[in-house]
N, C-alpha and C positions, 0 to 999 in steps of 0.2 A: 504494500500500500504506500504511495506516497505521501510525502507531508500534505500534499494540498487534498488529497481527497483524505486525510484521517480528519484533517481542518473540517472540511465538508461535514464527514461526519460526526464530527462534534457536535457542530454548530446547529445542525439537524439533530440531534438527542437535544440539545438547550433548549432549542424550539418547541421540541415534540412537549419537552418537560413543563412549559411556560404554559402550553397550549390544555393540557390533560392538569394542570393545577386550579388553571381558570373556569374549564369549564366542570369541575366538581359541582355536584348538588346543593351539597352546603360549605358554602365558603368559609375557610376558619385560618386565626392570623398564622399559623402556619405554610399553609397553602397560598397566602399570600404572599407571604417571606418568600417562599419555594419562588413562586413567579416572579418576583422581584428581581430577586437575586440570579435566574437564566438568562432575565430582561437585560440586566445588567451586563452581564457576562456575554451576551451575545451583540451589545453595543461597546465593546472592548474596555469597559469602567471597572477598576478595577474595585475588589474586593472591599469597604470599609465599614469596618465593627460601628466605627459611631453614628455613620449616616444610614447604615440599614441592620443595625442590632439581631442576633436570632432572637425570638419571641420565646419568652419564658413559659417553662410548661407550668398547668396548673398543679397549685401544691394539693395533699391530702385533702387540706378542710375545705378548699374551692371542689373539690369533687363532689365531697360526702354532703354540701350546699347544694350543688347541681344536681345529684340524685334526689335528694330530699325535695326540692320543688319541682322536682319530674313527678315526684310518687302526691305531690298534692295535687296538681293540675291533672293526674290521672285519675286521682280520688275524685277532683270535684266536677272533672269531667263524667262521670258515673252516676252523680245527682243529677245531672241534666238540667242542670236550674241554671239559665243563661244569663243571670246577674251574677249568681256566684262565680261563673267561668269567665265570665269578662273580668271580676275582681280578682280571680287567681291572675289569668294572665298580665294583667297591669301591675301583678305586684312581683312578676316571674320578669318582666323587661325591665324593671326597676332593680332586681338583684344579680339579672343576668344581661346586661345589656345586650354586649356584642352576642346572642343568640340571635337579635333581633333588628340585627343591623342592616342597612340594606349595603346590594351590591353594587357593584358600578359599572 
């Protein structure tokens, strides 16, 4: 393989990589990093921690939060009371934002 087609094929995996990041179901600051950073890569910028940081994973108690108002918004999803499930969910984008963020 030459340099200019291993180049090629690089540049086409950063692509492919930027392209299957984006179009995920649900966007998450991961997958965005992900795209970022092939974006980047495939405009020759190089690498830099301060201007595109990797995104911290979530600790323990952000999880055992995020399961816990999944099992309530499943709970009060169950009542079928449409006051109730409008007040879960407003109180589920107010503790989880970025769940609810849009895309761009």
């Amino acid at each position: 393989m030459t340099p200019q087609e291993e180049i090629a094929l690089l540049r086409d995996a950063l692509d492919h990589i930027a392209r299957i990041a984006n179009a995920s179901r649900q966007s998450t600051r991961r997958l965005d990093w992900i795209s970022s950073r092939a974006r980047e890569a495939l405009r020759g910028v190089f690498w830099d921690r301060e201007y595109l940081p990797e995104p911290k994973k979530a600790s323990m108690d952000e999880v055992h939060d995020l399961r816990n108002t999944i099992f309530m918004l499943v709970r009060t999803c169950q009542t079928e009371n449409m006051q109730a499930i409008s007040a879960a969910v407003e109180e589920a984008k107010i503790s989880h934002p970025s769940l609810f963020r849009k895309r761009e």
